[in-house]
N, C-alpha and C positions, 0 to 999 in steps of 0.2 A: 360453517362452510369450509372449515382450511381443510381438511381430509377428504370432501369430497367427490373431489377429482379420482386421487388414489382409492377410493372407495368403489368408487363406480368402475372403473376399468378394472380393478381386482376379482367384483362381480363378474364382468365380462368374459376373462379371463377363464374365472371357472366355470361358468357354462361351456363355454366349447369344449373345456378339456374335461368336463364329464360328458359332454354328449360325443367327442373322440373316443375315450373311452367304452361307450357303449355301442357304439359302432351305429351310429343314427345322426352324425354330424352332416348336414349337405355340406358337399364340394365347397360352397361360398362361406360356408362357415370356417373354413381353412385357408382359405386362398389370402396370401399376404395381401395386409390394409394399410392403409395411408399412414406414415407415420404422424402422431398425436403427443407433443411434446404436454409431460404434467407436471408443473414446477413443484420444486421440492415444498414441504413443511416449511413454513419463515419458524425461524430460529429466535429466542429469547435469550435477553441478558440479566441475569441474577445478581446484583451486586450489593454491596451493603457501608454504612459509613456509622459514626458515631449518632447517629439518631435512627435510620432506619434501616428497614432493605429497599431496594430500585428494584424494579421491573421494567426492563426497556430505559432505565434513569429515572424513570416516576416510581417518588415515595409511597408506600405503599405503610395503612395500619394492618398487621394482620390480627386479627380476630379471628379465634381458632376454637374449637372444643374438640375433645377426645369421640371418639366410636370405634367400636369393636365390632367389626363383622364377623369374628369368631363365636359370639353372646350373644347374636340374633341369626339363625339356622334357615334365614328365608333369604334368598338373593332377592326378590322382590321387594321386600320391606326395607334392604340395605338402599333401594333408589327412596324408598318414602323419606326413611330418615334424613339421608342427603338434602332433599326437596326440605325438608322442614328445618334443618339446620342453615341451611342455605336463605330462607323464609324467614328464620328469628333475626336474620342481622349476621350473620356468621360468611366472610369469605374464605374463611378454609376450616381443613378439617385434619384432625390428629389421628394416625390410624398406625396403631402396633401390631405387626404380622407375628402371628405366634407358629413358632419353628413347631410344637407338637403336634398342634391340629391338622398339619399337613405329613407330618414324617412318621409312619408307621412302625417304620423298621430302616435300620442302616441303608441309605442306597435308594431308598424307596419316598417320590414324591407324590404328591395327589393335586391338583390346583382345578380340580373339577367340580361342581354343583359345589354348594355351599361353600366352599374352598377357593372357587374361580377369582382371584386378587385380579388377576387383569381384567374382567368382568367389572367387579367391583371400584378400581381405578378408571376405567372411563364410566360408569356412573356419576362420578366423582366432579369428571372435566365436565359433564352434563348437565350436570346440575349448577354448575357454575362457580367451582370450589376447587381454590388451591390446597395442596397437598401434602402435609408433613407426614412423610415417611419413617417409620420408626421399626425397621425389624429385627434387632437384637444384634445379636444374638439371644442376648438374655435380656428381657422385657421386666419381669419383676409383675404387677397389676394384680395382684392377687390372685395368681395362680396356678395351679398344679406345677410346682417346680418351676418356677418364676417364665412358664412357657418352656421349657426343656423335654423334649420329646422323651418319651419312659426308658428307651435304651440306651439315653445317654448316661443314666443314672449307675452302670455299672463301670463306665469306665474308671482307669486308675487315674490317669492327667487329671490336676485341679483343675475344674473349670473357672471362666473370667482368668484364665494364665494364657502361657504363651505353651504352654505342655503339648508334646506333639501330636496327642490322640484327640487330646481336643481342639487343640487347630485345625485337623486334617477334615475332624466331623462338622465344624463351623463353616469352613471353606466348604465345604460339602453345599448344607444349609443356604449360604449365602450366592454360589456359585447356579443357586434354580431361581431363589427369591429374588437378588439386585437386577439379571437382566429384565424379569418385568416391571420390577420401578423403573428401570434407564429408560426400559421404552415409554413411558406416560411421563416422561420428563419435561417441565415446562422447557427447559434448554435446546428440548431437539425440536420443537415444536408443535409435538406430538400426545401432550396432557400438558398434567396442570400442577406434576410433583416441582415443591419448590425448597424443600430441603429435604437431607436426612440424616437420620440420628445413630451412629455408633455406639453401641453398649446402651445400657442407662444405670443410674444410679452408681456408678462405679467406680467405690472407693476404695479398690485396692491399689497396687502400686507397679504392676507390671508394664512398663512404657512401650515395649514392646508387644505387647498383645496391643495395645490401643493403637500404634504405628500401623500394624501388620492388618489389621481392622480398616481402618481409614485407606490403606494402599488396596485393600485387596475389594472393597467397593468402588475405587478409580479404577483399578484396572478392569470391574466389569460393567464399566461404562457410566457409571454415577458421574454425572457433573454437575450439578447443584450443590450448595456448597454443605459442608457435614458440620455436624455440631455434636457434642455430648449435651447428657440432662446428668449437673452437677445433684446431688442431693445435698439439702438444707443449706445451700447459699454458701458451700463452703470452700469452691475456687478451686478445686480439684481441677483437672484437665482445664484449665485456662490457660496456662502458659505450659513453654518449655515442652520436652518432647513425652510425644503421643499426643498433644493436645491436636484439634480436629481446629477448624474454620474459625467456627464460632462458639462463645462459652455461653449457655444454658443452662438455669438451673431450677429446680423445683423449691414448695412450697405451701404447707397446708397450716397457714395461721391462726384460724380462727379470727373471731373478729375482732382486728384490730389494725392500729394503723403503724409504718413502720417507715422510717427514711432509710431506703434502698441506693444513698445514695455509694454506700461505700462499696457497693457491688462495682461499682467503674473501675476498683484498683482491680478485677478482673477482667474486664471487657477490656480497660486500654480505650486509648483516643480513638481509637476506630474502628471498633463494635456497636452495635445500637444492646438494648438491654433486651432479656429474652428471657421470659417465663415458657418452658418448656411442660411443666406442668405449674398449676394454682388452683387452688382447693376450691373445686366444684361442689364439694359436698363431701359424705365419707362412708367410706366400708362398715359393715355390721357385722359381728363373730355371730356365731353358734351360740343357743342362748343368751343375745343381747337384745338390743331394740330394735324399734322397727325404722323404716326409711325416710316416717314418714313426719319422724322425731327429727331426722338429720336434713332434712327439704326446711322444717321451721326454724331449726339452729342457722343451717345455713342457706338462707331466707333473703326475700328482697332487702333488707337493710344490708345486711352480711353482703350481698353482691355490690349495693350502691358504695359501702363505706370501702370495703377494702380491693374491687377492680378500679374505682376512683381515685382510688389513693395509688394505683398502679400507674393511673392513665398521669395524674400530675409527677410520680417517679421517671414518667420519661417510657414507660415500657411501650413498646411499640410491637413485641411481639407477644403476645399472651393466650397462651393456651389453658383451657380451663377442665380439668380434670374432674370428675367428668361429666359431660355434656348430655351424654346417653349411655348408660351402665349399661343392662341388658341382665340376660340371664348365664348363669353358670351350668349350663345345662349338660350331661352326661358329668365327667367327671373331671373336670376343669380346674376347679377350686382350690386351692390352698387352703383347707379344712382350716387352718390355727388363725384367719384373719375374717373368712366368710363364707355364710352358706349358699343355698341353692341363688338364691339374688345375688343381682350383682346392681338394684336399681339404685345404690351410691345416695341418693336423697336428690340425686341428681336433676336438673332442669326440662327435660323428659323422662317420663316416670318407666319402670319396665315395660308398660304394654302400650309406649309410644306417643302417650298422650302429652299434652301441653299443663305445665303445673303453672303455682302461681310466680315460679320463679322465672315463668318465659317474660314476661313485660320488662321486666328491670333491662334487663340483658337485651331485647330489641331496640330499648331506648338506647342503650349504651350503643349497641353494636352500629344502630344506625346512627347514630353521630360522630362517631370516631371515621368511619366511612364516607360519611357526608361532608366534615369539616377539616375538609385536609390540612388546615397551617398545625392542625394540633400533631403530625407526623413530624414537624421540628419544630422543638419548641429548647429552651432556654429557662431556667431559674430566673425570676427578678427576685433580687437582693431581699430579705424583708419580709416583715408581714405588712402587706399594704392597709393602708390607714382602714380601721374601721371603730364600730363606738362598741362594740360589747366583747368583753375581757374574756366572758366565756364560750366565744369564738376562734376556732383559728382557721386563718387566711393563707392561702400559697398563689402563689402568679407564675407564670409561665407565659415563653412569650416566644412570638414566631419571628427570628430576627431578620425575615427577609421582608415581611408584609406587615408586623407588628399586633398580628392579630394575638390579643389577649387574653387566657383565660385564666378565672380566679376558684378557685378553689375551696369551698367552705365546709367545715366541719362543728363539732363541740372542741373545745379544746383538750378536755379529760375525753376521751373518746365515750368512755362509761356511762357520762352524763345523757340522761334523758330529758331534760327540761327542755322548757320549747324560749329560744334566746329570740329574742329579737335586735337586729343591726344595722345600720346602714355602713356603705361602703364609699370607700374613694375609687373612683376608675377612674384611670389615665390613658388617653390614648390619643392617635394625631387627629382624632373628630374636636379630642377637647378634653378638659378636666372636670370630674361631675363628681359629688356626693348622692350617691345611688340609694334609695331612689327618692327622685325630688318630689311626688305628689306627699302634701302633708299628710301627717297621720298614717302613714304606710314603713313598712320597714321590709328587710328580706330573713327572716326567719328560719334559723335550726332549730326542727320540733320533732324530738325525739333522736333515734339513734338514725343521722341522717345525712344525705353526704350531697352538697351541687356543685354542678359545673356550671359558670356561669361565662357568655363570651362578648365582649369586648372588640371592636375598632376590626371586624370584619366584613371582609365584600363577597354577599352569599348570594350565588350568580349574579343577576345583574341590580343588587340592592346593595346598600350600605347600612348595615348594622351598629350604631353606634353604642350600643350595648342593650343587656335586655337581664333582667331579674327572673325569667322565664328560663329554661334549662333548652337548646336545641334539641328538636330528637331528627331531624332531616327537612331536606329541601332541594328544589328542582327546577330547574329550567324549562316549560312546557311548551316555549317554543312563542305562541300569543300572549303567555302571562307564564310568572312565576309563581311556584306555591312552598310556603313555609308550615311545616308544624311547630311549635313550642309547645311546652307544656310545663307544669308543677304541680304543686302536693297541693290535694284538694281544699278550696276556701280560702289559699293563701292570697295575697293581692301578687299583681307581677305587673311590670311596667317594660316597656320597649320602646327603643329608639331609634327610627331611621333617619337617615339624612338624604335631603332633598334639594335640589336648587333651586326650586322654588314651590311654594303650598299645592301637595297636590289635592286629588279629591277624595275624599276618607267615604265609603259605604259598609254602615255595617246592618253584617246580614244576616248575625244572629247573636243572640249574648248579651250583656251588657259592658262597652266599651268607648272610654271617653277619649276625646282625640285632644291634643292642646299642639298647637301650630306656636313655636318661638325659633324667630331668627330662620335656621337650614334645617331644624330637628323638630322631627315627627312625634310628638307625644302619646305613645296611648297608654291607660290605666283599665284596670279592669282585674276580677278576679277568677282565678280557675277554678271554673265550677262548669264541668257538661262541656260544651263544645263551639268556642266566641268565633262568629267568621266575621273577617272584617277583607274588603276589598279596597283597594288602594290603587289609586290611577294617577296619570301625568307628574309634575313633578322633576320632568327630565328622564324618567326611569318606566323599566318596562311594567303595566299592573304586574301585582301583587296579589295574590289570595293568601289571607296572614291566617291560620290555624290557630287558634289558643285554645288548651285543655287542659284538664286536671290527667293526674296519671292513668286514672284508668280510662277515662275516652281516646289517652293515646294511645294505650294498648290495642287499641279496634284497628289502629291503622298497619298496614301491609305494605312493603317493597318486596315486589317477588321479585323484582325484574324489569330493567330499562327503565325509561322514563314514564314510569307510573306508579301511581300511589294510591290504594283501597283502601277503603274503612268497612267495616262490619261486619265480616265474619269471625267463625272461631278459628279461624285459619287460611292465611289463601296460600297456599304452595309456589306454583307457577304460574305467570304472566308470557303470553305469545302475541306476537303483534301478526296481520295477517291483512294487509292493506287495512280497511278501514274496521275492520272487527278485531279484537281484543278476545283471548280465548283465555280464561281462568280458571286454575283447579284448584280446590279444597275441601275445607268440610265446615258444617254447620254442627252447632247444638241444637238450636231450634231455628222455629223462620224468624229472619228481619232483614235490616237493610242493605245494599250491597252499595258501597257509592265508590265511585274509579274518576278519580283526576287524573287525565292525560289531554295530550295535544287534541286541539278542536277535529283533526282528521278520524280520531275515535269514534265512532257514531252506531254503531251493535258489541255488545258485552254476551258472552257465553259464560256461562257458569256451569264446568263441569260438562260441557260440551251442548248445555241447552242454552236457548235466548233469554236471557231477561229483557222483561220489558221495561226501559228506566226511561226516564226523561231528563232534559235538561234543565240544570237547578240556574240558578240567577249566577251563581258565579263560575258559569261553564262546564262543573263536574255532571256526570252520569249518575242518576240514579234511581233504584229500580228494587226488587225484594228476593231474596232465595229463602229454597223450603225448607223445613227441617229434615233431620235423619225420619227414617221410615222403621215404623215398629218393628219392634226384634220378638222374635218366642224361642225360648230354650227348652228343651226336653228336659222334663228326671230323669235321674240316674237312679231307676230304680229295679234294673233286670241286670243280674250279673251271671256267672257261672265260675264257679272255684274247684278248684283242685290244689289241696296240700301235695305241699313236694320238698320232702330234704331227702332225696332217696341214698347222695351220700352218707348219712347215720347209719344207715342200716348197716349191719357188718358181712350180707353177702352180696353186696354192692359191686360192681368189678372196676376197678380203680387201674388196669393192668394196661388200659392206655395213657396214664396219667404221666407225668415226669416224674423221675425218681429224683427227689430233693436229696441228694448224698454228696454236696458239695464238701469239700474238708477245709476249702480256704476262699476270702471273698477278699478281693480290692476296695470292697468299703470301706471308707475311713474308720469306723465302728466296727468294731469286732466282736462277732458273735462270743454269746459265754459258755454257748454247748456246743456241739456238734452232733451232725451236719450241719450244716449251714442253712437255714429254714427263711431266708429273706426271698419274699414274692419275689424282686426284680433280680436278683438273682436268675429265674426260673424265666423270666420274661413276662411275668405277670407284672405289672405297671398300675393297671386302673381296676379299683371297682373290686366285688368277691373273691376272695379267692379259700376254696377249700382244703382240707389236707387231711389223711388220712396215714397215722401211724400202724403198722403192724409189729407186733409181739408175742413170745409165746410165755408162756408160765402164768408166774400170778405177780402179782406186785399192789401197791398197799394204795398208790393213788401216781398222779404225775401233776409236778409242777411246770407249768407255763405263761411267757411272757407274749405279749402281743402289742405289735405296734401298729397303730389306726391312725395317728390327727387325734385332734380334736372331737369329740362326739362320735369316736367309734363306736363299735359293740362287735363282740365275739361269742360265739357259744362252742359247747362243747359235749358230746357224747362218746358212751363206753360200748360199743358192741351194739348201737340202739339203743342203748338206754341214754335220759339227758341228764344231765351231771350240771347244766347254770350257764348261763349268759352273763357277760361280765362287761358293765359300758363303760368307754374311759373317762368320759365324761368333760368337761369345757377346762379342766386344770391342767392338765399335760397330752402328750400323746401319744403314751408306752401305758399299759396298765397288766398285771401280774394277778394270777390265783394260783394257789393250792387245791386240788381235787382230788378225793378221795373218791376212792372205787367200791360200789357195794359191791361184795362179794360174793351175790347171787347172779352177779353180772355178768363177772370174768367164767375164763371158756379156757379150755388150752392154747387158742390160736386169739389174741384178738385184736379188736383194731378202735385205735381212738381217732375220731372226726373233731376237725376241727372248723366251723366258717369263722371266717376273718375279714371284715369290710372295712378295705382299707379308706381312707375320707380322701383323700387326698395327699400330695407331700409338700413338703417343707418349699417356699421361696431359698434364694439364695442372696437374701439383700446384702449380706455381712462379707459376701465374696469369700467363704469359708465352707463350702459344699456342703452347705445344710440342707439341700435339698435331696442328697443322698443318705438323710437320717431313715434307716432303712424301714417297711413296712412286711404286714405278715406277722409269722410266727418269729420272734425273736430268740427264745430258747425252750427249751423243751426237755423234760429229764422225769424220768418214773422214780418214785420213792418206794421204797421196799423190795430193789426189784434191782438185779444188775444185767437184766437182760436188754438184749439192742432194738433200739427201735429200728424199721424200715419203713421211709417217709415217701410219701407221693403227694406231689402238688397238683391242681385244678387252677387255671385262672379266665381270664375270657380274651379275646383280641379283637381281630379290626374288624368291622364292620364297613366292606367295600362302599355303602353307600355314605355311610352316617361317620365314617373314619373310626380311628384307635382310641378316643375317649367316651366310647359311646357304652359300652359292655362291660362287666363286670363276669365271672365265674359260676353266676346261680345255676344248676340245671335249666332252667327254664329259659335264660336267656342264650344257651348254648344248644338249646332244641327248637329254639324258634318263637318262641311263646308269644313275643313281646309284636311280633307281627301281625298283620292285618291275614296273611295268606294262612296262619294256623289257624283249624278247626278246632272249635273245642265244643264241639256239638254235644260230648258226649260225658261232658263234665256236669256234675249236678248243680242246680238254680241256685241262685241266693238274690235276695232282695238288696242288700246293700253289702260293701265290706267291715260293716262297724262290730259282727262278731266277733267273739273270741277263736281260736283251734291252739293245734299242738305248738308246741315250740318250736321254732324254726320258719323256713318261709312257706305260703300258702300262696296263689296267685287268685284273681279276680278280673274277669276278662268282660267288656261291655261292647258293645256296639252304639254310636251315637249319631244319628241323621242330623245334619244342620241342613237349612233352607235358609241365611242369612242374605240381607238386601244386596243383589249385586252394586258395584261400584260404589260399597260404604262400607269403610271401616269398624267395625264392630268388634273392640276389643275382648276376649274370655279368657277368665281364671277358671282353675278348678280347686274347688274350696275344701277344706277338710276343718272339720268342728269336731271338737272334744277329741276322745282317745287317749290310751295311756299305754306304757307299755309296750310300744310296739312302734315298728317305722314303715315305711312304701318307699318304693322305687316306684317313678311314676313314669309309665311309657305310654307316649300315644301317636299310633301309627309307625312305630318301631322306633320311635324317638324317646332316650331318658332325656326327660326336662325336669328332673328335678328330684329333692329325695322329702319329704314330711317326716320330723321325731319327732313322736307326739311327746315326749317330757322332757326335750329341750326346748323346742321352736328356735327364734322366733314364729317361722313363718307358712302361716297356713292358708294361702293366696301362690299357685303355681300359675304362671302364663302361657295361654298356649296360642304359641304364634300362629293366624293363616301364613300359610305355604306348607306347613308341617298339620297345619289342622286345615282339613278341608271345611269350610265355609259353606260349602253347597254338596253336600254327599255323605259318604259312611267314612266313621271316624272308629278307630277300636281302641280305646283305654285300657289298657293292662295296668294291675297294681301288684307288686310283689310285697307282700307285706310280711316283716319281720315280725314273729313273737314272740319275746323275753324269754317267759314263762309258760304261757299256757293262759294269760286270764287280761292282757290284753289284747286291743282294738282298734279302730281309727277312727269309731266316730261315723259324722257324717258327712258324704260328702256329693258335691251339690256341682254345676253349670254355673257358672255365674257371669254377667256381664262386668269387667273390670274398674268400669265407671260408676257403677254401684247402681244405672238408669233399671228399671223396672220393665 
């Protein structure tokens, strides 16, 4: 409601002054109105101390993950992600603005359709999600010049310096992007951004660039406070000058566990500890594995052992790298660390779905949320007494309320056996050896990590400890409701304290009660889903949850006080007087059950009624439907037309740039001349052709070409082909020798060259690697001392789809790649999996979807076998992606709704590359992402 005011008279406002404008305003439309005082935005306080950050004074855990709105090409899907990150347990959100995707050219911004950040930032405050602002300059994330827009790559200034040319183009940068974070500033009271981050990763040494950085975001309106993301823990920018607010640093461990606590002689007494980034999962190269190899590596145990081992370090701010990867679509990528994916093994998979790694992390998220003394907590001394050696024990302790948590792991972390222990818990309820029914113990089985809590008061109940892991709980106003939960079949024992025996009902499960002295006994194991109700006693009922982990993954906080069980997902919760409006999705039909205040009494699902009833312990419950059948089309009507009509040698090249540079500012210095570097010429991303003229004869020419990673180049004399040369997953320069048959050469002739470049270099090393230049590198005829004269071909911006979308093909410089080109008149083909000429060929489809409105129905498009040969995959004038079929990995492309129409005509273009003449691609196929039928 806080903007609504200003919202509405804003409205107001421009109605008249359009309807003035067109000359149709009645008189009273104009006539001064009563003045209507709109009080300003209430304003927020950011502060932070040695345990946490304040908001307004209240401690606050942030729980964070990364998203890239630049690697999902839908502003639509950007509110889905939101809603579902928001939905797992997540109160805020990490979001790096990449300076290229928006800057075309010198001077030149875009912040419209897929680009709109301020769009995107109130989504954000919408969805109910504070905001770590991360825009560089330089980003790093594995991407095309660690996010460095293509013309910055020829300046002479080191970048990450204080160098004037590059200061001037950063203050540029920063001087369109900071005022729209200042405006969505939780500080003005206007969004929901509550830091932001200078530089990252940046370990050079100029104090001065990091000063000038930090000033020149105050001065355009940033007041939240700034931090740097140190890399690997190593105290860079903590102190001393240039350092920012707060120190931040990253982290991708693997699974292990680590005492962080000597990270403090960073922070200082009055810092709280701050994972800026923590290993979400990991990037995959160009001929490596797949995602889905790095989702099981770093897997629910991976999340339990080492964010638990975060949470007893004290961190309070943890962001999780990353959260939702996405796709590297057009040409994004940093060829040398990863291909078309960017799905990281991450906790939403690329096409948005919930993996198995969503439950850890909602239990996590929703407890640390839920249990606020863990936002200050304290070391107790020691490992607190317990009986098994191959355990270890940590406690932390809240030293205003004393609320306790212990901490259990293996002690070799490596160990997988299953230990069993009992504990000593201390606390002012009393001193107990946990747990006291016989024959029971609390169990590390496997590679496993719990939080166990101690001598807290969770709303209006007293917890006297519990062998059961919190995952949330709520005040509903007539009764309170607790979830617990643990690992399947183990026992779990809980104890409340009461003033006197209340009344124990239980209402499903098996769960034994024992009444001694003020403490609530119950026993019982997790198995399914134990409800026990609990009355009088002095205290308000209780509805006590017990479950094994995966029946607590069924349960939902979207929002307010309310708590869901059963779907595969609920998004958002709306209250609306006495009706409850919730949105999500199903796999199939079952049950939908919603604890909330007795005033709840109709449940919408999706915007229809369910019809639930009241259960014995006050919840709603009722059933939703499944997804609604999907049918996909074959792809099996194409039309092709081969095209490298640059080979040919009466080709007219006479609009092209003359590449006759004789000197380049690259750090790299060419070893022939002209100077033959694409960015040179302003070619950046994607193909770029080139075409030598000559006159005489000569015996062959040597040339050098730089790509990344998994390039490929080919080469022709006058028309004829002379070999494709791939540089393959080792380096990213690759060299041949070519000789010239000499039925070839002409008096006049001309050698073509394509050259796809992958991508360029990051600049993690602060050493302007990302200006390792791409193109022709050298070029020189053998037998021959005649001159060459060079013209280069490359592709550029693309007004809708922006500067990384294009590359140099003919094809995508004549339109090809669009819905609006005809290719009426190009001959059939059944699929793209033949062979043709060497060079590229294109394959153009048409594809009707009829998908269920208002259900997500995620689609790949799949390529099987192939050799030989690659695609550029465009659909609807979108590159999403490239397929080499003798690298891979990956033969699974996503194609987002908002870029894929859903309900209409869809047109698939493939530009496919080939070697030699006798590769393919195989086949390829519609697929639904979830593998459903």
């Amino acid at each position: 409601m806080r903007g609504r005011p200003l919202a509405l008279l804003a409205a107001l406002l421009t109605t008249v002054l359009s309807a003035t404008a067109a000359g149709t305003a009645p008189a009273s439309a104009i006539k001064p109105a009563a003045v209507t005082t709109v009080s300003a935005p209430a304003r927020h306080t950011i502060t932070y101390d040695h345990y946490s950050l304040l908001i307004d004074g209240k401690r606050q855990y942030i729980w964070s993950g990364e998203f890239h709105y630049f690697r999902l090409p839908s502003p639509e899907l950007w509110r889905d992600m939101l809603q579902k990150i928001k939905a797992s347990g997540f109160n805020t959100v990490s979001l790096y603005f990449s300076w290229a995707y928006n800057s075309p050219a010198p001077g030149a911004y875009d912040f419209t359709g897929v680009r709109d950040v301020d769009r995107l930032l109130r989504m954000a405050e919408q969805a109910g999600l504070y905001v770590i602002a991360r825009p560089g300059p330089y980003v790093n994330g594995e991407l095309d010049a660690g996010g460095y827009p293509g013309w910055l790559l020829t300046q002479k200034g080191r970048a990450r310096s204080a160098a004037a040319d590059y200061t001037a183009a950063y203050r540029e940068w920063l001087a369109h992007i900071d005022p729209i974070i200042a405006r969505h500033q939780l500080t003005n009271g206007t969004g929901s951004v509550i830091l932001y981050q200078v530089e990252n990763e940046y370990d050079g040494s100029d104090a001065t660039y990091m000063t000038q950085l930090a000033e020149q975001a105050r001065a355009d309106g940033i007041t939240v406070p700034i931090f740097h993301n140190d890399k690997k823990r190593q105290g860079k920018w903590a102190s001393g000058a240039g350092a920012p607010d707060l120190y931040a640093s990253d982290t991708y461990p693997g699974t292990s566990v680590t005492d962080y606590s000597f990270m403090r002689s960073f922070t200082g007494p009055d810092r709280p500890l701050f994972w800026a980034e923590f290993q979400g999962g990991w990037f995959q190269p160009w001929g490596g594995g797949s995602y889905e190899e790095n989702r099981t590596k770093y897997g629910p145990s991976f999340e339990r052992i080492t964010y638990g081992n975060n949470i007893d370090n004290h961190f309070t701010l943890q962001n999780l790298y990353m959260l939702y990867g996405g796709t590297n679509w057009g040409w994004q990528a940093d060829p040398n660390v990863v291909y078309t994916s960017y799905d990281y093994g991450a906790a939403f998979d690329e096409s948005r779905r919930l993996t198995a790694k969503i439950p850890v992390l909602k239990q996590q998220g929703y407890f640390v949320q839920s249990v606020e003394p863990l936002r200050k907590t304290d070391d107790l001394p020691g490992q607190p007494e317990h009986s098994a050696a191959a355990v270890h024990v940590d406690a932390d302790r809240n030293p205003d309320d004393g609320t306790t948590f212990y901490f259990l792991r293996h002690e070799d972390i490596k160990q997988t056996t299953d230990e069993a222990t009992t504990l000593r818990v201390e606390t002012s309820d009393g001193t107990y050896t946990v747990p006291q029914q016989p024959g029971t113990a609390i169990h590390v089985n496997g590679p496993d990590y719990k939080i166990l809590t101690a001598g807290y008061t969770m709303d209006r109940q007293r917890l006297v400890y519990s062998t059961s892991e919190i995952m949330t709980h709520e005040d509903l106003g007539d009764r309170d409701v607790a979830l617990l939960h643990g690992r399947k079949g183990e026992a779990g024992e809980t104890v409340l304290r009461y003033a006197s025996q209340p009344r124990v009902d239980v209402l499903a499960g098996d769960v034994r009660a024992t009444w001694s002295g003020s403490d609530l006994r119950l026993n019982y194991a997790h198995d399914g889903l134990a409800r026990v109700r609990i009355s009088g006693g002095g205290r308000a009922p209780l509805d006590l949850l017990l479950a094994d982990d995966d029946t607590a993954s069924t349960f939902w906080r979207p929002g307010g006080k309310v708590l869901v069980r059963g779907p595969y997902l609920v998004k958002t919760a709306e209250r609306d007087g006495a009706t409850l409006r919730l949105t999500g999705e199903t796999e199939q039909a079952g049950p939908l059950e919603v604890f909330a205040d007795p005033g709840v009494r109709t449940v919408l699902w999706n915007g229809r009624p369910v019809r639930a009833a009241r259960t014995a312990s006050g919840s709603l419950l009722g059933t939703v439907s499944g997804p609604r059948a999907v049918s996909l089309p074959a792809l099996d009507s194409w039309r092709l037309q081969e095209d490298t009509p640059e080979a040919a040698p009466g080709f007219d090249d006479s609009g092209w740039t003359a590449a006759d540079h004789q000197a380049t500012d690259n750090p790299t210095q060419p070893k022939t001349l002209p100077v033959l570097y694409a960015d040179d010429y302003g070619f950046h991303h994607g193909d770029v052709w080139y075409r030598g003229h000559f006159d005489g004869t000569a015996a062959g020419i040597s040339l050098t070409a730089g790509t990344g990673k998994a390039g490929v180049w080919s080469v022709w004399l006058n028309g004829t082909f002379l070999g494709t040369v791939s540089t393959g997953t080792g380096g990213q320069n690759s060299s041949r020798d070519f000789t010239f048959p000499p039925e070839a050469l002409g008096a006049h002739n001309v050698v073509s060259v394509l050259v796809r470049n992958m991508g360029h270099n990051e600049d993690g090393g602060s050493n302007d690697a990302q200006k390792n230049p791409r193109g022709l590198l050298a070029a020189s005829l053998t037998g021959s001392g005649a001159a060459v004269a060079w013209r280069v071909q490359g592709g550029g911006n693309d007004a809708v789809r922006g500067p990384l979308n294009n590359g140099g093909l003919h094809g995508e410089r004549a339109g090809w790649t669009l819905p609006s080109f005809s290719d009426r008149t190009w001959p059939r083909a059944t699929s793209p999996s033949g062979a043709h000429a060497p060079g590229i060929a294109w394959y153009r489809t048409r594809v009707r979807l009829s998908l269920p409105k208002g259900q997500d129905t995620p689609l790949v498009l799949r390529f099987t076998g192939g050799q030989a040969a690659r695609a550029l995959i465009f659909v609807n004038g979108w590159n999403l992606g490239q397929y080499v079929a003798d690298i891979g990995p990956q033969r699974d492309f996503v194609l987002p709704p908002g870029v894929l129409r859903t309900n209409g005509v869809n047109t698939i273009a493939l530009a496919v590359w080939s070697y030699d003449g006798t590769g393919g691609l195989g086949t390829v196929t519609l697929e639904r992402a979830d593998g459903a039928r």
